[in-house]
Backbone as CSV, one residue per row, in Angstrom:
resi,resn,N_x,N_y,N_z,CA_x,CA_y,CA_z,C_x,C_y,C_z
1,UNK,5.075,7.110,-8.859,4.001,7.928,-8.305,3.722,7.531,-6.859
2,UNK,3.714,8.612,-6.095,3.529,8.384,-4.847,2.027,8.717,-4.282
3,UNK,1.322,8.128,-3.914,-0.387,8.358,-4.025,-0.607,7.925,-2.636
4,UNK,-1.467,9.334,-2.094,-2.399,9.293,-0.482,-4.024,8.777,-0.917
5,UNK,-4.068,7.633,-0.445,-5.423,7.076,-0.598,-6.531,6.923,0.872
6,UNK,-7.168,8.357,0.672,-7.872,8.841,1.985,-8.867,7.401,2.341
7,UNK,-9.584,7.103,3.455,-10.920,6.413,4.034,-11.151,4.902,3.338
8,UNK,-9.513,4.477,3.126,-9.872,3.064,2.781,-10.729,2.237,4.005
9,UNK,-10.542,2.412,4.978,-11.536,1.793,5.906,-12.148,2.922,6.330
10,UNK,-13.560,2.782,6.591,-14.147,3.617,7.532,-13.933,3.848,9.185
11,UNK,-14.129,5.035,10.002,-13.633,5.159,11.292,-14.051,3.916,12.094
12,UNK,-15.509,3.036,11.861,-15.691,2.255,12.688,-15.320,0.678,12.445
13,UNK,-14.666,0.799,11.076,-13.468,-0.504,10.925,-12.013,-0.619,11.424
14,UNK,-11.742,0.660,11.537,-10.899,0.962,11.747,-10.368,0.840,13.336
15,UNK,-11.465,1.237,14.011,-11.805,0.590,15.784,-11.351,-0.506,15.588
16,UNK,-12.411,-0.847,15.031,-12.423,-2.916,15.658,-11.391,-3.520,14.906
17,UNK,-10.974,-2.964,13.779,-9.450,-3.980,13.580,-8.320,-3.281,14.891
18,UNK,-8.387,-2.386,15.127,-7.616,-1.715,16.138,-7.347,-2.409,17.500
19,UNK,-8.877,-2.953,17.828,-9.140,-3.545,18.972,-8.844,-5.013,18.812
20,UNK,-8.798,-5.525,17.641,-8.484,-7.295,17.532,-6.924,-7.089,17.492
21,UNK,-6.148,-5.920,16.779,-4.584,-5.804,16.733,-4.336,-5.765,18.050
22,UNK,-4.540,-5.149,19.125,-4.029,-4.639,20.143,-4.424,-6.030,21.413
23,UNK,-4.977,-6.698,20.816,-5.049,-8.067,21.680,-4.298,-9.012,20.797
24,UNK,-4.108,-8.950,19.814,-3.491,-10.120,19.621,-1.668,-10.461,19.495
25,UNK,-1.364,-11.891,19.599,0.159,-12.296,19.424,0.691,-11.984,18.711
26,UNK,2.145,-11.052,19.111,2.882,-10.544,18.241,4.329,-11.454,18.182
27,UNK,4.859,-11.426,16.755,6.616,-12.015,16.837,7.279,-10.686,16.564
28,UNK,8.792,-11.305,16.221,9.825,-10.883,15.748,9.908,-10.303,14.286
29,UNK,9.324,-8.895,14.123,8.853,-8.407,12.270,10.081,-9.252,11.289
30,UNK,11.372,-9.676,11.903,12.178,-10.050,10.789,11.773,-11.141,10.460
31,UNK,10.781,-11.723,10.646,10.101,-13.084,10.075,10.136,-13.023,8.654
32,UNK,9.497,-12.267,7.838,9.456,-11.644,6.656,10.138,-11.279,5.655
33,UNK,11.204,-10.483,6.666,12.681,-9.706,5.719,13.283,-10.691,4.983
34,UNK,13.675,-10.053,4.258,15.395,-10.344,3.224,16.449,-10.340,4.304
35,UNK,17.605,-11.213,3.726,18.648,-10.793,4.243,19.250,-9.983,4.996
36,UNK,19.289,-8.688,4.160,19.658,-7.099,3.793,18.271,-6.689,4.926
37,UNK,17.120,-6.664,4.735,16.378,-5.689,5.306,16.421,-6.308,6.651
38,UNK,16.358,-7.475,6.726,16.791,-7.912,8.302,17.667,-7.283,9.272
39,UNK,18.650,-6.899,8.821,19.572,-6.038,9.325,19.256,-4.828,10.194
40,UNK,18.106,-4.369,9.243,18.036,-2.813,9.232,16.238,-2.994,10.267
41,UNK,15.886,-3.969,10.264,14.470,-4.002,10.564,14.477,-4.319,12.165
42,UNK,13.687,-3.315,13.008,13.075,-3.480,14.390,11.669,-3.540,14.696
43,UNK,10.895,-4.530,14.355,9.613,-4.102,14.858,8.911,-5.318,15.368
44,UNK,7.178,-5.487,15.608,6.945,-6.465,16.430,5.623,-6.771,14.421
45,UNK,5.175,-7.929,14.156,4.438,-8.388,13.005,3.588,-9.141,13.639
46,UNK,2.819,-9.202,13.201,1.433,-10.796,13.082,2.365,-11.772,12.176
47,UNK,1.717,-12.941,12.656,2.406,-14.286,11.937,1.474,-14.216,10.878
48,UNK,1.985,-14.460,9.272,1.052,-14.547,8.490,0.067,-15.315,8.347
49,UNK,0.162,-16.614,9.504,-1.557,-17.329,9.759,-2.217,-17.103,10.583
50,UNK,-1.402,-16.012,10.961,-2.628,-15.550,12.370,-3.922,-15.239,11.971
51,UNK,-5.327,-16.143,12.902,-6.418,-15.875,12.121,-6.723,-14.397,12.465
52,UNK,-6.116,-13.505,13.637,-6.594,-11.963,13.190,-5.844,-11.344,11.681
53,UNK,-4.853,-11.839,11.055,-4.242,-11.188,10.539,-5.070,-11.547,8.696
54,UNK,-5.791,-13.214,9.116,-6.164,-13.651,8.165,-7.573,-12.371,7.685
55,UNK,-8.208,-12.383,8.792,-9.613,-11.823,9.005,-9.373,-10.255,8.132
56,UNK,-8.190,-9.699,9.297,-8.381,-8.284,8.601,-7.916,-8.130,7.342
57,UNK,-6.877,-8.645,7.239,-6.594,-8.993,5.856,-7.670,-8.840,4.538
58,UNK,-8.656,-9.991,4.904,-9.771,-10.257,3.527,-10.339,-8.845,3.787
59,UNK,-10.717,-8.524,5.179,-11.248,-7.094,4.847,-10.938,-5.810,4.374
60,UNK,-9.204,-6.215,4.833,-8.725,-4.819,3.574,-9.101,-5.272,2.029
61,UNK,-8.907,-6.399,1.577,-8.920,-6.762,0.358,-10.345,-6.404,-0.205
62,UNK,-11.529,-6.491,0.596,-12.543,-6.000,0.078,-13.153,-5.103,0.016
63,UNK,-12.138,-4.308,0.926,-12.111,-2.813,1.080,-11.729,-2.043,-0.463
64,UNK,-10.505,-2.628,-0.784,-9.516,-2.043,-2.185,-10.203,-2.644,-3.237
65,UNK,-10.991,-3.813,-3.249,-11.963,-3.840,-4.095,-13.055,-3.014,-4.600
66,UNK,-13.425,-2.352,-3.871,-14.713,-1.160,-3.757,-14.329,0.640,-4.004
67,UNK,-12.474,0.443,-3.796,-11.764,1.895,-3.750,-11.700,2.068,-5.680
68,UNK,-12.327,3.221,-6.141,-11.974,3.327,-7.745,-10.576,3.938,-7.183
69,UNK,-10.315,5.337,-6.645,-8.735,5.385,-6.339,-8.128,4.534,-6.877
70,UNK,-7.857,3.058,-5.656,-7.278,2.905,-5.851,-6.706,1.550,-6.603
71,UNK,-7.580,1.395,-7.605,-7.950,0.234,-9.127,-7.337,1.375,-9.786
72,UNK,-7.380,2.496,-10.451,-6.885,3.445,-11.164,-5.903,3.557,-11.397
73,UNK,-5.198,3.491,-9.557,-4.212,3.765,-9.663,-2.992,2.962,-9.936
74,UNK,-3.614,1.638,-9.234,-2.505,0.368,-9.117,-3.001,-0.318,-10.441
75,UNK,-3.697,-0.338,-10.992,-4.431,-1.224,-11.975,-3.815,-2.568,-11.975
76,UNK,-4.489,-3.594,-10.353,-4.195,-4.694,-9.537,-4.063,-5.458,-10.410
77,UNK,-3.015,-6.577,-10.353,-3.588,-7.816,-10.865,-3.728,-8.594,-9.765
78,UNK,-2.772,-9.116,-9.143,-2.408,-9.423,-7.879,-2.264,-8.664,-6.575
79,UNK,-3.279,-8.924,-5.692,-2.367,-8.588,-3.867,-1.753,-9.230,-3.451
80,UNK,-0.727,-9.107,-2.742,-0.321,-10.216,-1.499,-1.194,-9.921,-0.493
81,UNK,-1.526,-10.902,0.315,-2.415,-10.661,1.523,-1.959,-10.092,2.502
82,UNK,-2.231,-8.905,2.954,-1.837,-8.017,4.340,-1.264,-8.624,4.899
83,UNK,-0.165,-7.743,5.240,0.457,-8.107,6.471,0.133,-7.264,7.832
84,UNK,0.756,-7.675,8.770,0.334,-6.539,10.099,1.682,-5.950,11.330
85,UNK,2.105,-4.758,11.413,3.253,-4.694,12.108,3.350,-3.538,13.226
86,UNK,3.700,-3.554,14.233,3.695,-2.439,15.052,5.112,-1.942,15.216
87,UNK,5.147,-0.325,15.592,6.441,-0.228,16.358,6.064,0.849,17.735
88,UNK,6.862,0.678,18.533,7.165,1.078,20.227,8.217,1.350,20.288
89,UNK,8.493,2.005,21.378,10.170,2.257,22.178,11.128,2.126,21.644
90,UNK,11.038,3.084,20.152,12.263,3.050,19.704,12.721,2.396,18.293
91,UNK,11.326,1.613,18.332,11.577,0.543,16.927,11.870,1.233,15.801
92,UNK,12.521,1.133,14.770,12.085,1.743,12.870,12.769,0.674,12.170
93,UNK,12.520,0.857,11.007,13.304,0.100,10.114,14.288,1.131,8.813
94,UNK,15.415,0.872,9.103,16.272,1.526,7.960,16.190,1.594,6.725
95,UNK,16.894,1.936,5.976,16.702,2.372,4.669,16.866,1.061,4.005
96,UNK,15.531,0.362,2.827,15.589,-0.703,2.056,14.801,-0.780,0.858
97,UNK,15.064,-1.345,-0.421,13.984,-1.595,-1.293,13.525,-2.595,-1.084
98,UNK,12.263,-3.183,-1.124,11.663,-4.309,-1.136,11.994,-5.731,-1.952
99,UNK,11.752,-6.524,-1.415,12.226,-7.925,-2.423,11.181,-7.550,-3.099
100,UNK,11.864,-8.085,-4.565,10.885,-7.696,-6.173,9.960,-9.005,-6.236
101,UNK,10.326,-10.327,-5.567,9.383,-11.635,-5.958,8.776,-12.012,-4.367
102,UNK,7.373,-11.703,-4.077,7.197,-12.548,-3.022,6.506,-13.642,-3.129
103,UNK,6.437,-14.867,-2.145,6.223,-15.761,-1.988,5.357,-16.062,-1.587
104,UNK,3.809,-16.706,-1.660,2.275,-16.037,-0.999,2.428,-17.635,0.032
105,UNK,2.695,-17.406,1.628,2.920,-18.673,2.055,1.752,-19.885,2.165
106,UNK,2.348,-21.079,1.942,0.976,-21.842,2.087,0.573,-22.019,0.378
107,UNK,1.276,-21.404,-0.539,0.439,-21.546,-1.636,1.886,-21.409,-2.797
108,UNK,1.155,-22.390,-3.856,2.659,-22.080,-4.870,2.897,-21.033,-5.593
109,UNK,2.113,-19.853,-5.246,1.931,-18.229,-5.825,2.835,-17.382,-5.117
110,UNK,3.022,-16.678,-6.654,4.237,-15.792,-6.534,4.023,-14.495,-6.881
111,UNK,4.460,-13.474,-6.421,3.757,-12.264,-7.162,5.004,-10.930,-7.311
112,UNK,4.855,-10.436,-8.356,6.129,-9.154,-8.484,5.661,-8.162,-7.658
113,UNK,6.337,-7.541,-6.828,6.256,-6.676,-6.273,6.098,-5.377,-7.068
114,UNK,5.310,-4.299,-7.827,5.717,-3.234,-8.483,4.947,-2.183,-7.225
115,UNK,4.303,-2.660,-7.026,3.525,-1.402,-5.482,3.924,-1.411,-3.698
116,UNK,4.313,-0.664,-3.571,4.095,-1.102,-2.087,2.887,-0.110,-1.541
117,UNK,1.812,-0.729,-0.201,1.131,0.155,0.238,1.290,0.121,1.629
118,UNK,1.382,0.909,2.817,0.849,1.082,4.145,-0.339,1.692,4.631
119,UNK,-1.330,0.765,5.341,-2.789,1.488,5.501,-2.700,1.486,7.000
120,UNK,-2.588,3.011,7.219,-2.589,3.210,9.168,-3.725,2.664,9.849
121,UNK,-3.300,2.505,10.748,-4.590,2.446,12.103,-4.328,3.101,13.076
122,UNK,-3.423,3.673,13.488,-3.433,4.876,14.522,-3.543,6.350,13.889
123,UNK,-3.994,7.378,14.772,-3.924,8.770,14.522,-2.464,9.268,14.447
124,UNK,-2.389,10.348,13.618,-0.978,10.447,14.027,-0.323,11.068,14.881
125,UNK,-0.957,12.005,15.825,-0.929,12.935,17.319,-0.998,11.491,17.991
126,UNK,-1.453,10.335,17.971,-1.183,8.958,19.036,0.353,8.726,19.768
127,UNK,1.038,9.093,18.478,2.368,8.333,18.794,3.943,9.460,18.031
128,UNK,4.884,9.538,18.447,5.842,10.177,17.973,6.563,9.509,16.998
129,UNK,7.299,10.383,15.913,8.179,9.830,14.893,7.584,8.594,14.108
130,UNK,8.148,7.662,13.529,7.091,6.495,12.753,6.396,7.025,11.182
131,UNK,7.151,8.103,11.064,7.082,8.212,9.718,7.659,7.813,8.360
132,UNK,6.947,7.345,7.556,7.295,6.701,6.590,8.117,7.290,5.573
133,UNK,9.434,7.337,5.335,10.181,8.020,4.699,10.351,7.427,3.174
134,UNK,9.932,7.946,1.778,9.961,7.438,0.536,10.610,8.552,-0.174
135,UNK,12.017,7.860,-0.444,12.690,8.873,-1.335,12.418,8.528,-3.045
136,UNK,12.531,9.646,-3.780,12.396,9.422,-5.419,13.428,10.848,-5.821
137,UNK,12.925,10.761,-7.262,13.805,11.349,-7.731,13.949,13.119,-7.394
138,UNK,12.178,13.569,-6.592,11.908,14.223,-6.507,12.457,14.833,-4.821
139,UNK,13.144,14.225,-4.198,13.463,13.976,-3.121,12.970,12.783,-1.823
140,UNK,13.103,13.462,-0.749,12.814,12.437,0.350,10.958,12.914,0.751
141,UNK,10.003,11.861,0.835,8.610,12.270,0.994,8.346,11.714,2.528
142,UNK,7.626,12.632,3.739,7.463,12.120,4.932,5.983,11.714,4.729
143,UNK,5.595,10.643,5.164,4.404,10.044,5.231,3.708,9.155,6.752
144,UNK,2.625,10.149,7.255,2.132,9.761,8.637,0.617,10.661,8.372
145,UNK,0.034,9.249,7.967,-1.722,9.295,7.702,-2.709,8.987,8.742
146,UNK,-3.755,9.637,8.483,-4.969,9.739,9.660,-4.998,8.058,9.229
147,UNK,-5.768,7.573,10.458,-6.125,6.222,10.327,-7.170,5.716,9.564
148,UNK,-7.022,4.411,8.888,-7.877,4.112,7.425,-7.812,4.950,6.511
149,UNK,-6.105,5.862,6.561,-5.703,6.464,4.974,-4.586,5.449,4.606
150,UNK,-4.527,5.345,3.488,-3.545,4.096,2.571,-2.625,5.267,1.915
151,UNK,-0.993,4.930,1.604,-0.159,5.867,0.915,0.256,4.216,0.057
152,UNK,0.076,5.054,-1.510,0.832,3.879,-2.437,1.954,4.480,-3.203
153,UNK,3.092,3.406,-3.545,3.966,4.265,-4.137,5.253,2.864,-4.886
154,UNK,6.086,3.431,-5.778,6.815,1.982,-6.487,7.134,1.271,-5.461
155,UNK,7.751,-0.279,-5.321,8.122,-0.872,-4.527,10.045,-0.827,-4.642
156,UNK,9.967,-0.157,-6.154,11.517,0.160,-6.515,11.910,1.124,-5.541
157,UNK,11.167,2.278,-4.755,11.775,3.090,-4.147,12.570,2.680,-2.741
158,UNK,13.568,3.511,-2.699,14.266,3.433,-1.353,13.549,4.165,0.111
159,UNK,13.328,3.141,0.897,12.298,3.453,2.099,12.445,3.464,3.314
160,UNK,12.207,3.596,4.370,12.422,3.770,6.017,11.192,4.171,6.987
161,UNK,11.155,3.622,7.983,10.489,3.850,8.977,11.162,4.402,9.760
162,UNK,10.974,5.640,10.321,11.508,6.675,11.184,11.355,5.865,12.837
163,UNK,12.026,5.827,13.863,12.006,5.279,15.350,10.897,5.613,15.886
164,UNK,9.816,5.238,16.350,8.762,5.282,16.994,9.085,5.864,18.453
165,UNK,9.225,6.966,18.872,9.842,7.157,20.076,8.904,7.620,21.410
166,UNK,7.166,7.173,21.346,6.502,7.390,21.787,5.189,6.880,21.436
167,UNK,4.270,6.044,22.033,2.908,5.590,21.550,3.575,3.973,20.690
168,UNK,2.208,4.140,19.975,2.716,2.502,18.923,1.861,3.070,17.720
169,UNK,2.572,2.509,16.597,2.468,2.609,15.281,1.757,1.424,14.527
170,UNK,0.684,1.259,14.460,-0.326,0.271,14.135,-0.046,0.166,13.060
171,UNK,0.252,-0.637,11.482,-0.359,-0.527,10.109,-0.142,-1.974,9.677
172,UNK,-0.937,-1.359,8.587,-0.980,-3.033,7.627,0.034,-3.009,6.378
173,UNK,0.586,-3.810,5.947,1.514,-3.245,4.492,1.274,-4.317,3.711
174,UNK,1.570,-4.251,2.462,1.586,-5.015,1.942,1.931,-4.985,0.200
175,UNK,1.880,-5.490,-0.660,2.381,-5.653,-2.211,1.030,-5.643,-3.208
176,UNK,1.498,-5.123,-4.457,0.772,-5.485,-5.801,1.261,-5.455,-6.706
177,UNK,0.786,-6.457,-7.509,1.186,-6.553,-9.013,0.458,-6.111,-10.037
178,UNK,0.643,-4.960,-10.656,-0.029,-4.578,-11.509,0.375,-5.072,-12.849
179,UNK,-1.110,-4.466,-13.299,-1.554,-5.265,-14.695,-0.410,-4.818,-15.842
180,UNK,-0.190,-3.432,-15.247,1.285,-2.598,-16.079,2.818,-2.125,-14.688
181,UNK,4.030,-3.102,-15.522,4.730,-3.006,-14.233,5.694,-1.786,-14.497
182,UNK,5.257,-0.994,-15.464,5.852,0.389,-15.684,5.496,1.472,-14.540
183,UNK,6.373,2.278,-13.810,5.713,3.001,-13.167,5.219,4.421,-13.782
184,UNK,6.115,4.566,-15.045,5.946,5.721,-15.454,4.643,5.416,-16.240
185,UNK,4.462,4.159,-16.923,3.276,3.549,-17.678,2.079,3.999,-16.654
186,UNK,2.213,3.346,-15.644,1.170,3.660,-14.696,0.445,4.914,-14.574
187,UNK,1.848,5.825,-14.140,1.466,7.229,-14.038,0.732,7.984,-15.131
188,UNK,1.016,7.707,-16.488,0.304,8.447,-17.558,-1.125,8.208,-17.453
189,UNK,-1.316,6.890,-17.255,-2.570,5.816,-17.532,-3.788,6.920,-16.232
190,UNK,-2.815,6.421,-14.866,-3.896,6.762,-13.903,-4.167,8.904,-14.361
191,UNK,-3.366,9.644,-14.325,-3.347,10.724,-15.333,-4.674,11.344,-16.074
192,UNK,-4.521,10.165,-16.990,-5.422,10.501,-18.520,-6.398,9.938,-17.950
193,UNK,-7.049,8.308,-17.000,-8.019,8.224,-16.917,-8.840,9.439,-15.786
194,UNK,-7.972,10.420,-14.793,-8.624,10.895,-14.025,-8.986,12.219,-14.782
195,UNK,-8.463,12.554,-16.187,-8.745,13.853,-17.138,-9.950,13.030,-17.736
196,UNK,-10.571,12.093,-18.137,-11.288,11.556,-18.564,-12.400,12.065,-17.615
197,UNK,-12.431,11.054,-16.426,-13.214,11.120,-15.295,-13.859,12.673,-14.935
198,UNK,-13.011,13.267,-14.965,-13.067,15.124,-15.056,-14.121,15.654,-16.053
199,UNK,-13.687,15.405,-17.244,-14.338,15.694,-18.391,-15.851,14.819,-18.585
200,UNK,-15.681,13.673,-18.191,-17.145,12.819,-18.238,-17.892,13.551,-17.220
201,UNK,-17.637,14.384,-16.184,-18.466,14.781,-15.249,-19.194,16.372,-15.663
202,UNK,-17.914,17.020,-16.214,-18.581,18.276,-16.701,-19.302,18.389,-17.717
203,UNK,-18.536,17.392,-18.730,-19.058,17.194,-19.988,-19.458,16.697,-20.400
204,UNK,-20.891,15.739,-19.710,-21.212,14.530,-20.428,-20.841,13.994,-21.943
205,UNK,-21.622,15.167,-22.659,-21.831,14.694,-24.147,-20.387,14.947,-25.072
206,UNK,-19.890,15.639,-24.424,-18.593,15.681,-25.138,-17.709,14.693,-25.871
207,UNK,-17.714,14.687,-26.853,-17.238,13.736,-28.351,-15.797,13.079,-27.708
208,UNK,-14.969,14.276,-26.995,-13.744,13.831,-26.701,-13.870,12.490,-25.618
209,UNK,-15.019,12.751,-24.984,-15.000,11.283,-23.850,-14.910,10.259,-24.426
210,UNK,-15.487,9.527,-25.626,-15.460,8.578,-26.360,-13.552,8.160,-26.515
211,UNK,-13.489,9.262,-27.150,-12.190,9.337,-28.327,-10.914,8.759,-27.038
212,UNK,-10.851,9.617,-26.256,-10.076,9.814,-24.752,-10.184,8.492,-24.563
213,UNK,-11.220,8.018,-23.949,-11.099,6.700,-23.739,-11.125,5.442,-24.413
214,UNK,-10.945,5.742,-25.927,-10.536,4.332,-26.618,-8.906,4.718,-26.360
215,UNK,-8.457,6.014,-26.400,-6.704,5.801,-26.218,-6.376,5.798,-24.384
216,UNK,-7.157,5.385,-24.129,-6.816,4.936,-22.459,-6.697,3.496,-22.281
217,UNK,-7.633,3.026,-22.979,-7.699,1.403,-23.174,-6.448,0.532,-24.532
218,UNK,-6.692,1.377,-25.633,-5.556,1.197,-25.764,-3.998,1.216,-25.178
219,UNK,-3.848,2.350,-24.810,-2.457,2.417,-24.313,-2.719,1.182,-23.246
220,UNK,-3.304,0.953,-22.708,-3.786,-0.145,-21.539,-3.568,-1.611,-22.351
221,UNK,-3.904,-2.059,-23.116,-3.652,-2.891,-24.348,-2.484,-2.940,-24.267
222,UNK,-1.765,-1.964,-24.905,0.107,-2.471,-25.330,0.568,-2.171,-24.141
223,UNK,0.217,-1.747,-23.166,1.280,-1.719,-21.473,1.478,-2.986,-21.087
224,UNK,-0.246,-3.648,-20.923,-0.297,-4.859,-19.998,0.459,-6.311,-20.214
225,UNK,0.256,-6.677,-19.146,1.194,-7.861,-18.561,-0.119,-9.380,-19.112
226,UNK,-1.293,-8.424,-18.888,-2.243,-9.778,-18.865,-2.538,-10.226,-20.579
């Protein structure tokens, strides 16, 4: 499932992380990569102790804490902590799946990759090309979100960043481990709880809300990991 998660930050968080990114020290994005994606990868990253990267970081995290979206959808167990990456003049990164185990640095935690997310910080009239290319079975999906929109989607899929051939491409990316590492599991789950959600609103008293949601929690029961 490929999911647009509108106003994870608000417009005026979205400034001021904008304004601490655009001052601060950038490296070489292949810091990060695999092998394989090294190859294929051009861009400029935050060092993962950078204290801007630390800062905005916790604030996305307490941002996605507060999103029902997007708990629904990922049903979190684990984040990895944001990362931060730009591209300019030309940069993209080629076609790669993500490493399935990352490594949380600084700490003996490990986490499966089953989500990947990118949360913009530029507009997308800012800058040319820099679109996020996610192919599935359904074909190839172009993805270039207003700023403080989040796109989530498997970390199994095959992915690309299109060449930035104008402006700079601000975002944050990063991993989750959900509580169910099925994606199709996922998809039913987030599904039935948003037919739930539907029905609890029109229908308060309706008998089926009960019923609906003991087999949401169940199926949630025999999926999970925890």
């Amino acid at each position: 499932m490929l999911l647009h998660i509108p106003d994870v930050l608000a417009s005026q968080q979205v400034a001021e992380a904008r304004a601490e990114l655009e001052r601060a020290d950038w490296v070489d994005g292949r810091v990060t990569a695999g092998h394989q994606s090294a190859l294929a990868k051009d861009n400029r990253q935050l060092p993962e102790d950078h204290p801007v990267a630390r800062e905005l970081g916790d604030r996305i995290l307490t941002a996605l804490q507060r999103n029902a979206l997007f708990i629904a959808a990922a049903l979190p167990l684990r984040v990895f902590p944001p990362l931060f990456n730009c591209y300019q003049g030309g940069q993209s990164f080629g076609n790669h799946v993500d490493n399935a185990i990352r490594h949380v640095t600084g700490t003996p935690h490990r986490i499966r990759t089953d989500l990947s997310a990118t949360l913009f910080f530029v507009e997308p009239d800012e800058y040319e090309g820099g679109e996020l290319l996610v192919e599935d079975t359904y074909g190839v999906h172009r993805v270039k979100l207003p700023a403080g929109h989040m796109v989530l989607y498997p970390s199994t899929s095959l992915h690309s960043v299109r060449p930035v051939t104008k402006g700079a491409r601000l975002a944050s990316f990063f991993w989750i481990q959900s509580m169910v590492r099925d994606d199709g599991q996922r998809t039913l789950l987030f599904d039935l709880d948003t037919a739930i959600q539907r029905l609890s609103r029109d229908q308060p008293d309706h008998p089926s809300v009960v019923q609906l949601t003991g087999v949401y929690h169940n199926l949630l029961r025999r999926w999970s990991d925890v």
